[in-house]
C-alpha positions in Angstrom: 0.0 0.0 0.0 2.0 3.0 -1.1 0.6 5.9 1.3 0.2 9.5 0.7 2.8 12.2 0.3 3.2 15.1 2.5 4.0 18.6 1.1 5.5 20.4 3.4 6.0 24.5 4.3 7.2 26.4 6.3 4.2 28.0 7.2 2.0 24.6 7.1 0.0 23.2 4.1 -0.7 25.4 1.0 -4.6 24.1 1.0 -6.6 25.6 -2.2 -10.6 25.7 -1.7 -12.4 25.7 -5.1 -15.7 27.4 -4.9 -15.2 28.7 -1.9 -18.3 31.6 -2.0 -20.2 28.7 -2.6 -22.2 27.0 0.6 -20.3 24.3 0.8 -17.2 25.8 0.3 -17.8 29.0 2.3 -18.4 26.8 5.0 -15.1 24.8 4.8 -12.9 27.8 4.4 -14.1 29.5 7.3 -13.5 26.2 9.3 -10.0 26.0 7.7 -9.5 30.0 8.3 -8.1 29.2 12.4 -6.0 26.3 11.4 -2.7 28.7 11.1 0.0 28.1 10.4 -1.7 26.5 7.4 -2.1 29.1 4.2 -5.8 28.8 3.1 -6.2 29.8 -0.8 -9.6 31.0 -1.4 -10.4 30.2 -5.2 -13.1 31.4 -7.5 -14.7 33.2 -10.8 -15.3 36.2 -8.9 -12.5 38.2 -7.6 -14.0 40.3 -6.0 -15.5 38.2 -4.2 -12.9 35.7 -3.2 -10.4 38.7 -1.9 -13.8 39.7 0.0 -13.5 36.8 1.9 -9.7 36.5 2.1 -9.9 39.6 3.8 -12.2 38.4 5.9 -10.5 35.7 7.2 -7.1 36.9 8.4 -3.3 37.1 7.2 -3.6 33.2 6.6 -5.6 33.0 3.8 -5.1 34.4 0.4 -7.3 34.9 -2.7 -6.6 32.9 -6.0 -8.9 33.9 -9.2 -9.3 30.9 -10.9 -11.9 30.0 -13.6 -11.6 25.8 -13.9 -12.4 25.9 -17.7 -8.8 28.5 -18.1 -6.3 25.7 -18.1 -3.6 27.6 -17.5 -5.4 29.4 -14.9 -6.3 26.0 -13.1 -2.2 24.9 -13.7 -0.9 28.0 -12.1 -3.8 27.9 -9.0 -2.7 24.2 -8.2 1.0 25.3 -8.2 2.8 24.0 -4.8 -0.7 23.7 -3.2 -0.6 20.8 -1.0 -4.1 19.7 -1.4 -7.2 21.1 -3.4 -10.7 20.8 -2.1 -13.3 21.0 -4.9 -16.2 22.7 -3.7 -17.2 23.9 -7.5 -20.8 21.9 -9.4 -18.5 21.5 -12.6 -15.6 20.4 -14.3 -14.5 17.2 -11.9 -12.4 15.5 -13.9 -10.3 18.7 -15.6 -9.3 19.9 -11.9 -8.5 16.1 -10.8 -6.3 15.7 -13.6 -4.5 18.9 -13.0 -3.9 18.2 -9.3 -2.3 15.0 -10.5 -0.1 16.8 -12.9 0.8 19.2 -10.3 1.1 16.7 -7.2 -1.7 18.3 -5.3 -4.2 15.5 -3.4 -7.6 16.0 -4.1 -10.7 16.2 -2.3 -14.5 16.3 -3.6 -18.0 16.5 -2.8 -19.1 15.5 -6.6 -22.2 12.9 -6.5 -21.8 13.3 -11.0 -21.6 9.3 -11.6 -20.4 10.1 -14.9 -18.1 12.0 -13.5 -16.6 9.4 -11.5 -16.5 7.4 -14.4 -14.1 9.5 -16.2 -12.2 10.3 -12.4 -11.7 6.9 -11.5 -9.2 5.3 -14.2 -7.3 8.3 -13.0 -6.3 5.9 -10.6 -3.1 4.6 -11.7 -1.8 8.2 -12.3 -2.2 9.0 -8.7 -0.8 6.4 -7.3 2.8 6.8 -10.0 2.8 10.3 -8.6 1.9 9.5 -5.0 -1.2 11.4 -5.2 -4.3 10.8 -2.8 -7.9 11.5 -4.2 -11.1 11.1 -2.3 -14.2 11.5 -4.8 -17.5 12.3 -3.4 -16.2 12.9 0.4 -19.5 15.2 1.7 -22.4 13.7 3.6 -24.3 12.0 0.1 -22.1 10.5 -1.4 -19.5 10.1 1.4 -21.0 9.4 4.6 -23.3 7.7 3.2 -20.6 5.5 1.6 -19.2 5.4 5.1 -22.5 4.2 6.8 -22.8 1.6 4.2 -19.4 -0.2 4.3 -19.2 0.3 8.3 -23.5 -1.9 7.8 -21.7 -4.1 5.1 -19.0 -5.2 7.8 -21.7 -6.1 10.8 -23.4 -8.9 8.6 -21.1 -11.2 7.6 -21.3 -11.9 3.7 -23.8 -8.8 2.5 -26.5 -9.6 -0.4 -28.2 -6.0 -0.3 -27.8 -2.7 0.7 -30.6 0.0 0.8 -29.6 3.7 1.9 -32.5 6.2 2.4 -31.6 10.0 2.6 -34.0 13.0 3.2 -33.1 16.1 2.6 -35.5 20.0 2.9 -34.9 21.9 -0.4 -35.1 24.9 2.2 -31.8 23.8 3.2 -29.2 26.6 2.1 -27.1 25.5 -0.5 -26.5 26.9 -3.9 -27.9 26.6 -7.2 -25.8 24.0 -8.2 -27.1 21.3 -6.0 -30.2 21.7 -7.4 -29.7 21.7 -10.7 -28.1 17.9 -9.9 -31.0 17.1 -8.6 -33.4 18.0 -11.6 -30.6 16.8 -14.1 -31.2 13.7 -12.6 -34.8 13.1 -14.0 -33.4 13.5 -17.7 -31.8 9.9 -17.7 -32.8 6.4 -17.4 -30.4 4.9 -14.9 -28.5 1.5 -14.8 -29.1 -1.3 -11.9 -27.4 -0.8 -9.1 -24.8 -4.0 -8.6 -24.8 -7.2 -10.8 -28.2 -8.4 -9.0 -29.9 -5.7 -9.5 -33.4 -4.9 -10.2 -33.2 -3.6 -13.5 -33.4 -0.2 -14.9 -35.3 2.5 -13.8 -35.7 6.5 -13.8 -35.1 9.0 -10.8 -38.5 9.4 -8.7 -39.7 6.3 -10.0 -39.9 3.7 -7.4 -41.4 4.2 -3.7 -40.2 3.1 -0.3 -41.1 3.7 3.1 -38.4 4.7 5.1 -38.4 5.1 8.9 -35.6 8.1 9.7 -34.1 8.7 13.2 -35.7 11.5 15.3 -38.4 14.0 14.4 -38.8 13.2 10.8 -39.5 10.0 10.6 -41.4 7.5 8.4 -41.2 9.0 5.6 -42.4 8.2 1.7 -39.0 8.1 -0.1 -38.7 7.7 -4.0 -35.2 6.3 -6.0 -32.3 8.6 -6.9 -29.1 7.8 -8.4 -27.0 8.8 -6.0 -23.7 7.2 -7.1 -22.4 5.2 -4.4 -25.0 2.8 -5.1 -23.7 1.6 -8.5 -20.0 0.7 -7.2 -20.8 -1.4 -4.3 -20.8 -4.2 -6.2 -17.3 -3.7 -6.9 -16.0 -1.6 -3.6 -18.5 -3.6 -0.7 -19.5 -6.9 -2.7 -22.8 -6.2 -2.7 -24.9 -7.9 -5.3 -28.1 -5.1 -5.2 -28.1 -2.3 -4.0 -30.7 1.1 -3.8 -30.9 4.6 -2.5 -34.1 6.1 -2.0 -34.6 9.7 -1.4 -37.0 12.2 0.5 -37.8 15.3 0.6 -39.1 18.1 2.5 -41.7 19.8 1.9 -43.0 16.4 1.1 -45.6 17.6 -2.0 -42.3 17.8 -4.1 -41.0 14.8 -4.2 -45.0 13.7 -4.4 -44.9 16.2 -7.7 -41.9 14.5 -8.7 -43.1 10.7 -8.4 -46.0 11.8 -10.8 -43.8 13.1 -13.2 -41.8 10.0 -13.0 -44.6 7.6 -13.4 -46.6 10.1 -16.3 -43.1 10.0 -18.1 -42.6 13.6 -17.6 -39.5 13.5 -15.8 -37.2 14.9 -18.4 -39.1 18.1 -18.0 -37.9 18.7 -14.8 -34.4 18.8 -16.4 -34.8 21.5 -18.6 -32.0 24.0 -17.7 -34.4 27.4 -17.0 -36.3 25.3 -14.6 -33.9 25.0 -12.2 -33.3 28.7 -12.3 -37.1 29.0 -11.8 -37.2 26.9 -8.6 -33.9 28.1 -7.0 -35.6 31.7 -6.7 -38.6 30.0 -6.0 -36.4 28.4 -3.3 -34.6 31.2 -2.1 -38.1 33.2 -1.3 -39.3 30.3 0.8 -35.9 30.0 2.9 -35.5 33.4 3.2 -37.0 34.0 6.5 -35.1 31.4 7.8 -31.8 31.1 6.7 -30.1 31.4 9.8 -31.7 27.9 10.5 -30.7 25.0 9.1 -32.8 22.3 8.1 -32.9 18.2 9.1 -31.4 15.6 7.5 -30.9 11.9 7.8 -29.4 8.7 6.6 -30.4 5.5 7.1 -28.3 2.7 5.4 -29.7 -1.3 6.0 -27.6 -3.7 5.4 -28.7 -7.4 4.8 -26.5 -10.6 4.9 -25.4 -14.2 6.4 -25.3 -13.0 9.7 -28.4 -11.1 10.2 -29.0 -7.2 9.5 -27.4 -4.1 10.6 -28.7 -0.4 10.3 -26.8 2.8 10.8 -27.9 6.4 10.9 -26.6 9.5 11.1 -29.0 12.7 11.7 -28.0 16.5 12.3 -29.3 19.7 10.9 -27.6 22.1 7.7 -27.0 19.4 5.0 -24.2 21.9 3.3 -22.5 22.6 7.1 -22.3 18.7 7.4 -20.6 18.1 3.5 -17.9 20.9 4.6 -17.3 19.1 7.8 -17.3 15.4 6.1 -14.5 17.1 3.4 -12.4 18.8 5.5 -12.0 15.5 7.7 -11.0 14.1 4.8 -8.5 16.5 3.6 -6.8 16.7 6.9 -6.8 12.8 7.0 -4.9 13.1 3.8 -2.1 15.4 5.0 -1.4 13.7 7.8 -0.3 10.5 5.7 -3.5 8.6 6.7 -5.0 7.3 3.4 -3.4 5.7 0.3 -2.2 7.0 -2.4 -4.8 6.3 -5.6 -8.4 7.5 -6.8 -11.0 6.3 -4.0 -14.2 6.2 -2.8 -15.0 6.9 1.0 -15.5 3.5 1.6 -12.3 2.8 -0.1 -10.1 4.8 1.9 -10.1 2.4 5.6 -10.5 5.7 7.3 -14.7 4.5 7.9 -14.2 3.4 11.6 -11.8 7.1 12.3 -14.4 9.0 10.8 -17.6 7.8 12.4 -15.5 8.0 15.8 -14.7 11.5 14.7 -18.3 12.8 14.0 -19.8 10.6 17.6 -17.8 12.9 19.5 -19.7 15.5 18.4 -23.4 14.7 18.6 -24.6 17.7 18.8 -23.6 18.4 15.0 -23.9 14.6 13.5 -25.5 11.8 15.4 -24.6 8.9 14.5 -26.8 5.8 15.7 -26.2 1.5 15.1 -28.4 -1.0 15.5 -27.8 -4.7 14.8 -30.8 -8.1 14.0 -28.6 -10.8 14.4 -31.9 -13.0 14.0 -32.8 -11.7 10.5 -32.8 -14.8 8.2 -32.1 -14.9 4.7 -35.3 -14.8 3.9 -36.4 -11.9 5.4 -33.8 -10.6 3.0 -35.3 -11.4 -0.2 -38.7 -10.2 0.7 -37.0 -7.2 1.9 -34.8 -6.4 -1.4 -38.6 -7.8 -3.7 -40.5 -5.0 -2.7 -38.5 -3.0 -4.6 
């Protein structure tokens, strides 16, 4: 196992944040922004708006104007940067490929499976020049991920895993995360692991999911979140499913409609998300200083019964930033292998849920193990769907 390199300076790690006005990446360079004697590059489109910040944040952090789709631009930023966090809704592959040029390790919260398809054969690159990248480290994918392969381990030799997520669209996040979402309904998506239950289309197939705390049983509908289609491969899995719901329910209702009346690919059309992020933005208003629940719920199903983890908190974009700056710190202190990985690829699952449980307060995680499920009780779990 050929572990990662450090880069180090004389001031601490040179760590570039790519989108970071953005939710997600707002939030991670302000957590970053006391961790002098590290030198915290703010990158963005907007100059004016990354040196804003940059200011803002003290004589450790620096702005860098970078637009992703200016190669040179993207060369230069990456330049003697000790690891890039990718914060951005585009271009995935074009900054992974530049951080392995430059000897940067990588960190993203990208849930783009075809993205990951072009990311991952990046992996033999990395590890020839002892790079470290984590794809989709953020709370779905990532802990997700996480929760699955920490369920997969409790139940001997798994057969299925089924991961439910809610999420409230009055969450504060940016644009780009719900323009995923929407893009999502354009596509017909492949089954998830080599036994699995055929094709199908985002919103199209129900589940009723029971999540920790106050939200709980909830109708949830599929999404093709992308861990789901590499467990087969990463975990073993032979079927596996992610189900998702939303708050305020009567959307993802709306959405299951459209799915089923074969209007989904409407809900793709690019001025649409425009439309509903404004929308969006009226109906959070009031509240954004309040961040809204969320919730996994990962079962696992195997030869030695069934397992379920959980993990609940409130600001779905304040949890990714925490989830990806675990992992970038992991990274520079030599704790992951060098390579192109998934979370539950990097055998940091077990450091990281006993990171987040010693913080309830902003992610509870919860376990609970059915060493008497049979294997029955497996298939007519994994038929309904």
């Amino acid at each position: 196992m050929t572990m990662t390199k450090t880069h180090p300076h004389r001031n601490g790690a040179d760590i570039l944040i790519l989108g970071a006005t953005g939710s997600v990446g707002g939030s991670i360079t302000r957590s970053l922004s006391g961790s002098c004697p590290n030198q915290i590059h703010v990158g963005g489109r907007d100059a004016r708006e990354v040196t804003a910040l940059a200011r803002s944040l003290g004589h450790c952090a620096h702005p860098v104007h970078v637009d992703i789709t200016d190669d040179a631009a993207l060369r230069a930023a990456l330049t003697g940067k000790s690891v890039v966090i990718n914060t951005s809704s585009v271009g995935f592959p074009t900054v992974l490929a530049a951080a392995i040029e430059a000897g940067a390790h990588y960190v993203d919260v990208s849930a783009d499976l075809e993205a990951w398809g072009r990311m991952l054969p990046l992996h033999q690159k990395a590890l020839d020049a002892g790079v470290t990248a984590v794809l989709g480290a953020g709370l779905i994918p990532g802990l997700s991920n996480v929760l699955a392969a920490a369920a997969a381990r409790d139940v001997g030799t798994v057969s299925a895993i089924r991961t439910g997520v809610h999420l409230d669209v009055r969450d504060p996040h940016g644009p780009g995360a719900l323009e995923y979402m929407l893009a999502a309904f354009d596509d017909v998506h492949p089954p998830a692991g080599h036994d699995g239950a055929g094709r199908f289309r985002t919103f199209e197939r129900r589940a009723d999911i029971e999540f920790p705390g106050r939200i709980g049983r909830r109708r949830s509908y599929s999404f093709p979140f992308p861990g789901q289609f590499h467990y087969s491969r990463t975990l073993g899995v032979a079927r596996a499913s992610t189900y998702l719901s939303l708050g305020p329910g009567i959307l993802a209702g709306l959405g299951h409609l459209a799915a089923v009346a074969g209007l989904a690919p409407l809900l793709a059309r690019p001025g649409l998300s425009r439309a509903v992020h404004r929308w969006q933005e009226r109906l959070g208003r009031p509240a954004e200083a309040r961040p809204r629940p969320y919730a996994l719920v990962v079962d696992a199903h195997g030869t030695e019964g069934r397992a379920r983890w959980s993990a609940s908190g409130t600001g779905e974009s304040r949890a990714t930033a925490r989830i990806a700056t675990w992992f970038a710190t992991r990274i520079l202190g030599g704790h992951i292998a060098s390579g192109v990985l998934l979370p539950e690829q990097t055998g940091a699952s077990e450091a990281l849920l006993t990171h987040l449980s010693l913080d309830p307060g902003a992610v509870r995680i919860d376990r609970q193990i059915d060493v008497s499920s049979s294997r029955q009780e497996a298939a007519r779990w994994t038929s309904q769907e």
